[in-house]
C-alpha positions, 0 to 999 in steps of 0.5 A, a space after each residue: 085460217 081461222 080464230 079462236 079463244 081459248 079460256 081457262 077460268 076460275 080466276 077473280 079479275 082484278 086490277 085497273 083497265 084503261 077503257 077505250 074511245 067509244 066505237 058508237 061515237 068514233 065510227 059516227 065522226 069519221 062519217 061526219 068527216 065527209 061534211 067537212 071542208 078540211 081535215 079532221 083529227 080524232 083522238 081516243 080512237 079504238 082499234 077495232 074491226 068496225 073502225 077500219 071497216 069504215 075507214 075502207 068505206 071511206 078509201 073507195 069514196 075518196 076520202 084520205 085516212 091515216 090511222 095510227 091505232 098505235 097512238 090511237 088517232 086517225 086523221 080524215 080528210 074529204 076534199 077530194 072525195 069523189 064518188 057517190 057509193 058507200 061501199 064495202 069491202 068484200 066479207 065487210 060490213 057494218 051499219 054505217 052506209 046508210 048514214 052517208 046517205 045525207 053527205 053524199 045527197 049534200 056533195 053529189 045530189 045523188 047517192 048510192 049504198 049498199 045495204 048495211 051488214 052487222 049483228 043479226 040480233 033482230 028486225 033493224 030495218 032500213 025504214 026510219 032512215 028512208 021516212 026521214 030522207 023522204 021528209 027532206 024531200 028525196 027519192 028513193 030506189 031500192 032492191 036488195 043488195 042497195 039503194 039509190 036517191 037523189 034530190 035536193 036536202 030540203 028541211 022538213 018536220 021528222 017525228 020518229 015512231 021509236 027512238 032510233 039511235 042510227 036514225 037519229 044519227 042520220 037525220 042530224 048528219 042529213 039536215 045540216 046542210 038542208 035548205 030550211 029548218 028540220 024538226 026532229 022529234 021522238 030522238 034518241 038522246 045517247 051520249 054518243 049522239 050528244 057527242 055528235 051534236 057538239 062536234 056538228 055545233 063546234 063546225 058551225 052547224 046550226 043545232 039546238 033544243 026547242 021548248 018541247 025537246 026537239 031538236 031543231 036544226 037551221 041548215 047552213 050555207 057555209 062549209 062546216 069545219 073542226 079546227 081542233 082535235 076532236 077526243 073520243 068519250 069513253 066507250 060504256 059499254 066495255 066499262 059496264 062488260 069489265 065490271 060485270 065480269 068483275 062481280 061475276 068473278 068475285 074481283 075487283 076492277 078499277 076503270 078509268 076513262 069513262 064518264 059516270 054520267 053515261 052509265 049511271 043508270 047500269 050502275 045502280 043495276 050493279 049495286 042492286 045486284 050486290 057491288 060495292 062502287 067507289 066513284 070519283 072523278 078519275 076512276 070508278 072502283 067496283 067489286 063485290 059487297 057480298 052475295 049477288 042478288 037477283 034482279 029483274 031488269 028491262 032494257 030501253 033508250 038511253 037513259 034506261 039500260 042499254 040493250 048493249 048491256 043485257 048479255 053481260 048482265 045476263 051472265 052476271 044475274 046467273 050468278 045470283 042466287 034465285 030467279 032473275 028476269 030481262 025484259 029486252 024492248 029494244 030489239 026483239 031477237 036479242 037473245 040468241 046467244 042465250 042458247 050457246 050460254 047453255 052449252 056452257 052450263 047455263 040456265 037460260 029459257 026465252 019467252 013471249 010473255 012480258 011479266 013481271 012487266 008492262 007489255 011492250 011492243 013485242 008482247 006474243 010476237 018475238 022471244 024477247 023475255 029471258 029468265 035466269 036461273 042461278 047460280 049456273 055453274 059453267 063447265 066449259 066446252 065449245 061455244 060460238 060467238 053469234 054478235 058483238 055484244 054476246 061475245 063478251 058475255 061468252 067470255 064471262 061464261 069461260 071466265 067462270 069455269 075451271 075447265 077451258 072454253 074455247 069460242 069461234 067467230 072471234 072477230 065479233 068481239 075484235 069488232 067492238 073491244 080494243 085491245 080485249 085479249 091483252 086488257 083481260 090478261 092485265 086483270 089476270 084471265 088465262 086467255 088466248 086467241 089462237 089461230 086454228 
């Protein structure tokens, strides 16, 4: 059996949505749980696919986990974690092996993982986590299913060639325990790692900023541990998908739990484009205040635009009437889910070119440039979720459309968005997700 979502469009959304924890800081936390000496409690926790794939990761390790997506907690506990492999199960697979890598060298002097799944949106090579593993002083061994290393932590000096969120992540979790001082510079600076960072320091790792910007971490010899229930941010990638589907559909959404300070640079993209936002410490109110406009946008590391936020603003700009333009930098086949948008009645082409921006790295090598025509006027059909985040942007497609839409590989949406058939029904889409 299989599953589909069935859309019936033509409706504005409009209500209040609770916005869930965040998947990008969750999933990273329960992976810290393996550095820590006692149990470990989240609150806030999604129920998502990509949260109990780690959860198995986890289970075959040793490590006991109680979920409860009922009460949206999960209890962790790694005392008795056994085995060196980070392995998933059969069909599953995300990106979070790789950031065991340093637990497990911690605990075992040795590890094994298997080579990470997840969305296929571009080049995501494994690279910078082996540069900073090999800078700690490990050795690596690799072939094509995984990688094996052994060693002994030992700090070193790590300056990434791009801002990589996962490596950031990984070095942090890596060099806590190292013997020495890390410096890690040209880091990514993303909520959710900031997140990371404050629960590493509630534990008592050794973590600051220098004078330059670095981080700087003094590795320590005393087992780490969080007293406290650790309560998950709110995930700004969901809040910026509903409030786009809410201007895109001439609604009108109030979201709450999410932090203005994470998504201040997507909200003036969403006022350029014509909403009218309402902010206060509770709750963030947006609709539209007007005609939407074009725009010409670029994504890049946090506090730029999120590359997590294109494929929604994408949808949104085809609404627009003129010329819009995304200049995607961050990962450089991001935009393939602009052909089943297509399908739909969308009018989408790709290019090489960077104009009207600067060139970036991905000039004349990959399709990384997209042009929006609008308005588009989509006419349902059948479409086929290619990732996660293009998922959502799928569904703004169906949202838009008096006809039905109906979309296959489901499960890229359920990996990432708690909850999402019963919040968009609440806001008043006809949805369903059936099974065929």
């Amino acid at each position: 059996m299989t599953q589909i979502l069935r859309i019936k469009g033509g409706k504005p959304l409009k209500g209040k949505v609770k916005i869930s924890g965040a998947k990008n800081e969750v999933t990273k936390l329960m992976v810290a749980s393996t550095l820590f000496d006692r149990p470990f409690y989240i609150e806030n926790v999604p129920d998502i696919e990509d949260v109990r794939i780690t959860a198995d990761m986890l289970r075959r390790m040793g490590v006991d986990v109680a979920f409860r997506p009922d009460k949206h907690v999960i209890a962790l506990n790694a005392t008795r974690m056994s085995k060196h492999e980070a392995v998933f199960g059969e069909g599953k697979a995300n990106r979070l092996s790789i950031l065991l890598a340093g637990p497990l060298l911690h605990k075992f002097g040795k590890a094994v993982v298997e080579k990470p799944g997840g969305c296929r949106i571009g080049e995501r090579p494994l690279d910078l986590h082996l540069y900073y593993l090999k800078q700690l002083g490990i050795n690596i061994e690799e072939d094509d299913y995984q990688i094996s290393l052994n060693g002994k932590l030992t700090g070193g000096s790590i300056e990434f060639p791009y801002k990589s969120v996962g490596a950031t992540e990984g070095a942090l979790l890596a060099s806590v325990y190292a013997k020495g001082t890390t410096v890690i510079s040209n880091h990514a600076n993303e909520p959710e790692i900031i997140e990371l960072i404050k629960v590493l320091q509630q534990a008592g790792a050794m973590i600051e900023y220098d004078s330059e910007g670095r981080i700087k971490v003094t590795g320590v010899d005393y087992p780490l541990h969080v007293d406290h229930p650790i309560a998950v941010i709110g995930d700004r990638v969901e809040a910026i998908s509903y409030f786009a589907a809410a201007l895109a559909t001439n609604g009108d959404i109030i979201a709450e739990g999410i932090d203005q300070r994470h998504i201040f640079t997507a909200l003036a993209v969403l006022r350029r484009a014509g909403a009218k936002i309402d902010i206060t410490n509770e709750r963030i109110r947006v609709s539209r205040n007007g005609i939407l406009l074009p725009l010409n946008v670029e994504t890049d590391p946090h506090p730029a635009l999120a590359t997590d936020f294109q494929q929604v603003i994408a949808v949104l700009l085809s609404q627009a009437e003129g010329i819009s333009h995304i200049h995607e930098t961050v990962f450089e086949h991001r935009f393939t889910y602009l052909e089943q948008l297509n399908k739909l009645g969308g009018k989408f082409t790709v290019s090489t070119d960077c104009k009207p921006f600067k060139d970036c790295r991905f000039v004349n090598k990959n399709e990384h440039m997209a042009t929006i025509k609008g308005p588009a006027f989509y006419h349902g059909g059948e479409a086929e979720i290619t990732d996660l985040r293009a998922a959502f942007a799928l569904a703004m497609a169906g949202l838009l459309s008096d006809n039905v839409t109906t979309l296959t590989n489901v499960h890229h949406l359920l990996r990432g968005y708690d909850r999402v058939i019963q919040k968009l029904q609440s806001l008043g889409a006809n949805v369903e997700l059936e099974e065929s």
